[in-house]
C-alpha positions in Angstrom: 17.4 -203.3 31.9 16.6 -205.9 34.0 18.9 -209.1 33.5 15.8 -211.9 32.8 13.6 -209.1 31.2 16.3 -208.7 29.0 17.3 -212.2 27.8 13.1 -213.5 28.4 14.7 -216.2 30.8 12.1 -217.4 33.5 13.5 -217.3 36.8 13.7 -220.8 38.3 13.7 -222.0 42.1 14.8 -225.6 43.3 12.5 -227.1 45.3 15.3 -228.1 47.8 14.9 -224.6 49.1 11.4 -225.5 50.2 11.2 -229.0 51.5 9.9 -228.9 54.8 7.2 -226.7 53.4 6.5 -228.4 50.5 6.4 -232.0 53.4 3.3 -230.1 55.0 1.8 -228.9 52.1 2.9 -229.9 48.3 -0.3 -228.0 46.9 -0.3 -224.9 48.6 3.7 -224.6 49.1 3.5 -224.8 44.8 0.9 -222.3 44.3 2.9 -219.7 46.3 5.7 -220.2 44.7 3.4 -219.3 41.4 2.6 -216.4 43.1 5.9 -215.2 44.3 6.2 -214.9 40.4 8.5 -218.6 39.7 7.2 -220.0 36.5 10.2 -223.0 36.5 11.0 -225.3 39.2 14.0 -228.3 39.8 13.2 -231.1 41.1 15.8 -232.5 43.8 13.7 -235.8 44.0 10.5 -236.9 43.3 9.2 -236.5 46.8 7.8 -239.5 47.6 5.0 -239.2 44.2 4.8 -240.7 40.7 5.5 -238.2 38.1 2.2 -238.4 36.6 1.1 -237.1 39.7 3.9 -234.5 40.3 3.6 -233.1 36.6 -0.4 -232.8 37.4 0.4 -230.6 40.6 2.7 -228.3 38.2 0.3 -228.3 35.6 -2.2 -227.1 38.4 -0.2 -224.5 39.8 1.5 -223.2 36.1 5.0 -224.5 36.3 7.3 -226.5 33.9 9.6 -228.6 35.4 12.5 -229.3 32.9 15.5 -230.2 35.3 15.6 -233.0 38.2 18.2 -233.8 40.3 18.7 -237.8 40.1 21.3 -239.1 42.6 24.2 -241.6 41.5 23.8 -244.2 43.6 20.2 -245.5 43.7 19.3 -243.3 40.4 21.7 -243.2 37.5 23.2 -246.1 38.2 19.8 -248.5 38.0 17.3 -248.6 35.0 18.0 -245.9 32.4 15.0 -247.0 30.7 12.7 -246.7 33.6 14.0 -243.3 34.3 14.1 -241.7 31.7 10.2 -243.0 31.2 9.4 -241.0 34.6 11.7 -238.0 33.6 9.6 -237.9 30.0 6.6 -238.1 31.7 7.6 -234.8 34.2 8.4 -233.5 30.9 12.2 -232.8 32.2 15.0 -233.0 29.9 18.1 -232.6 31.9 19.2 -235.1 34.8 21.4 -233.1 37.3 23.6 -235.9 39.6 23.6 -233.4 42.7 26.3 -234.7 44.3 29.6 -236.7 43.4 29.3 -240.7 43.5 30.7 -242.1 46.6 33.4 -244.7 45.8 33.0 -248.2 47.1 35.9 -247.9 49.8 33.9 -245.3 51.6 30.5 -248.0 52.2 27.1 -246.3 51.1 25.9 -245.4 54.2 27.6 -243.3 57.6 29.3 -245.1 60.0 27.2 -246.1 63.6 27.5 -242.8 65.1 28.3 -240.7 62.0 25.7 -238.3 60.7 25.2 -237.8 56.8 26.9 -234.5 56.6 29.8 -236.0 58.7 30.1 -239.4 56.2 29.6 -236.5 53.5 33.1 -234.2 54.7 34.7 -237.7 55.3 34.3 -239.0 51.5 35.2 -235.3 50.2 37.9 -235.1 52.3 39.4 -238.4 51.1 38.6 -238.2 47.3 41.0 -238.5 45.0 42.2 -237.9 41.2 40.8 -241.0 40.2 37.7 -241.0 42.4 37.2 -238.2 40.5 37.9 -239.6 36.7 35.5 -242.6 38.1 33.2 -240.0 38.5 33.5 -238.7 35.0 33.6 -242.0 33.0 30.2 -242.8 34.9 28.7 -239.6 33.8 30.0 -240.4 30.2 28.5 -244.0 30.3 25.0 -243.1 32.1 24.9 -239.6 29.8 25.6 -241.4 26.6 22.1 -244.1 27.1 20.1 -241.2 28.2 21.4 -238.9 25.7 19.7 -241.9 23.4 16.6 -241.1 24.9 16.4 -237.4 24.6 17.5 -237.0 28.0 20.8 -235.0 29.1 22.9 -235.3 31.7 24.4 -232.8 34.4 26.6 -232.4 37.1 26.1 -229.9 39.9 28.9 -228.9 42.2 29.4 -228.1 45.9 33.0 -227.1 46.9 34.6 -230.6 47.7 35.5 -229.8 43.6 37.3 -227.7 44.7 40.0 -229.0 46.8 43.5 -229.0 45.7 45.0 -232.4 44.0 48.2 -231.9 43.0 48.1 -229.2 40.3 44.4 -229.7 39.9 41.2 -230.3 41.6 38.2 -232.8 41.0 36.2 -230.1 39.1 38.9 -229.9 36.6 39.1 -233.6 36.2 35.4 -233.9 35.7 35.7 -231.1 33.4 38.3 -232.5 31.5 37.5 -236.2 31.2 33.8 -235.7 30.4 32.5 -235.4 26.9 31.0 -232.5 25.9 28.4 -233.5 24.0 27.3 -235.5 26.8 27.8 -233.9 29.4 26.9 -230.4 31.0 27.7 -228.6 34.2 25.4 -227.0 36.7 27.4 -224.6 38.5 26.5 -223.7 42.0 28.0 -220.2 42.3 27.4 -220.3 46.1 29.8 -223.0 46.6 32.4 -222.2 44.6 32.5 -218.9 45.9 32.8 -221.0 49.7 35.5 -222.6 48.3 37.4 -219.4 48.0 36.7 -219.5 44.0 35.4 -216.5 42.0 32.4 -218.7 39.8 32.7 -215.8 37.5 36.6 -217.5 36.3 34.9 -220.9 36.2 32.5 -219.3 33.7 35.0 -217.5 31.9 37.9 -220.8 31.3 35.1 -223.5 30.4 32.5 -221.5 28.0 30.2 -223.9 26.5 30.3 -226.6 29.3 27.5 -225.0 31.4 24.0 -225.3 30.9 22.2 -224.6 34.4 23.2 -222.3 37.5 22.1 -222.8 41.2 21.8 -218.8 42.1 23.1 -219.4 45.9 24.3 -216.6 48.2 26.5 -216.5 51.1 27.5 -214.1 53.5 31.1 -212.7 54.0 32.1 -214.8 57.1 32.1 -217.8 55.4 35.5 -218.8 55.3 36.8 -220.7 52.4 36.6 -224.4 53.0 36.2 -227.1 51.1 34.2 -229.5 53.3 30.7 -228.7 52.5 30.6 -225.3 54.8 29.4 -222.0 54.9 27.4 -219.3 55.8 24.0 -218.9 53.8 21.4 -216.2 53.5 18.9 -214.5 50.8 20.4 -214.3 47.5 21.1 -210.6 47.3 21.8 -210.0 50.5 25.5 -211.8 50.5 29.0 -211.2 48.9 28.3 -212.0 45.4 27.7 -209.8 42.7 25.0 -210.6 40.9 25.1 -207.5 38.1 28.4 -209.0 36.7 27.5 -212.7 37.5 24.2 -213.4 36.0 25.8 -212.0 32.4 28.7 -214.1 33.2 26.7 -217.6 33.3 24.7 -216.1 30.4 27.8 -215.9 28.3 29.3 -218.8 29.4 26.1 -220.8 27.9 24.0 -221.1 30.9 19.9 -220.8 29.9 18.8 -222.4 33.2 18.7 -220.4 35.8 17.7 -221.7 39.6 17.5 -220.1 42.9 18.8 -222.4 45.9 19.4 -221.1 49.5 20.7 -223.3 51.8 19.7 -224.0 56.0 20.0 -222.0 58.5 17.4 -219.8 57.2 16.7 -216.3 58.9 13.6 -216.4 57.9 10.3 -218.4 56.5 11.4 -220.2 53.5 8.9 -219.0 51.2 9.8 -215.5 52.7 13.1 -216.1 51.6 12.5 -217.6 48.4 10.5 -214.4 47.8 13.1 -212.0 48.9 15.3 -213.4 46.2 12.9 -213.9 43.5 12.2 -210.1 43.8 16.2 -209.3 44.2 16.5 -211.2 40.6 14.0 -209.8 38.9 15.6 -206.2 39.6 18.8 -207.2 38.6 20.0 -204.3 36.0 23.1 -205.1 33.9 
């Protein structure tokens, strides 16, 4: 039976997959994905719009929007209160930092003549054990006032975590020095799998810390890495196996479930986004 038929789970998209489309047109770009057959969406900002406004489009177009991806710097790290006002309003309940905070040593911004995926490989190259328990205790101290306000807080992954620091690596640390009541994971399968990591271990040696899943593909030439590389395309048409993973999240405690694909794409994103949405929903196990 098919995998979200079977456990009536909707099958979620992050709107990171379609920003350039969604830049040219926000209405139409959300009532396609409605009819591609996505009933949930994640938000990886608020695109420039008040949430009143953004939870009127979803309304319009008949999707719930329950997960947001609120940076570190410039987002968890300013007015809880306010934030958790516009993430109530959206009618979200989880904030998801996407991406570690950058320690202060490494500046806030790329260096003149550094782009931000270079500054980005620099920082994850150069973290550290205790950039990484920084990390943790700020997701402890921003989780524990937004936890007051019926929001929770996230972490999503890319493969940086997964870099060798002795005898352990920063996903371990954040795993290990974050409360649990606090704080939850949002695994992105695709990039622990271009770390050289099977995501389906990860599930199976922390049960109960993951709540969300980034469903991310990749094809078999990307080589393991751990500097925010590889090789994407259509989920369902790369290297992972999706039969034995989606019931491997599922047991591991995951309930929200989001398709991400990253650039190059082959194809028109919406295509794309379609070509996996219709891979999913097939998915026997």
């Amino acid at each position: 039976q098919p995998f979200f038929k079977q456990k009536r789970l909707p099958i979620g998209i992050q709107l990171y997959t379609l920003g350039p489309d969604l830049a040219k047109d926000f209405e139409g770009t959300l009532s396609a994905v409605a009819k591609i057959g996505y009933t949930s969406v994640e938000l990886a900002s608020f695109l420039g719009r008040k949430p009143a406004d953004l939870k009127a489009a979803f309304d319009r177009a008949g999707l719930v929007c329950r997960s947001a991806h609120i940076q570190g710097r410039g987002g968890l790290d300013g007015d809880l209160g306010k934030l958790a006002g516009d993430l109530a309003t959206l009618g979200v309940t989880t904030a998801v930092m996407p991406i570690f905070y950058v320690p202060d040593r490494f500046g806030s911004a790329p260096a003149a003549g550094e782009t931000y995926p270079g500054f980005l490989r620099r920082i994850a190259e150069g973290m550290t054990v205790d950039d990484w328990k920084m990390n943790a205790d700020f997701l402890n101290a921003r989780g524990a006032v937004l936890k007051k306000a019926g929001i929770a807080i996230g972490y999503h992954n890319h493969n940086p975590e997964f870099a060798p620091l002795g005898d352990t690596n920063g996903m371990e640390v954040l795993l290990k020095n974050t409360d649990p009541s606090i704080v939850s994971f949002e695994l992105d399968v695709g990039w622990v799998a271009a770390a050289g990591v099977d995501p389906m271990k990860v599930f199976a040696h922390h049960k109960g810390r993951f709540s969300q899943m980034h469903m991310k593909d990749l094809k078999a030439s990307t080589r393991p890495n751990y500097v925010l590389s590889m090789d994407p395309t259509e989920v369902g048409s790369g290297s992972l196996n999706w039969a034995k993973l989606l019931p491997a999240a599922h047991a591991a405690g995951v309930r929200g479930f989001y398709l991400e694909q990253e650039a190059p794409f082959a194809r028109p994103r919406l295509e794309a986004a379609k070509v996996g949405f219709d891979f999913l929903a097939g998915v026997a196990v």
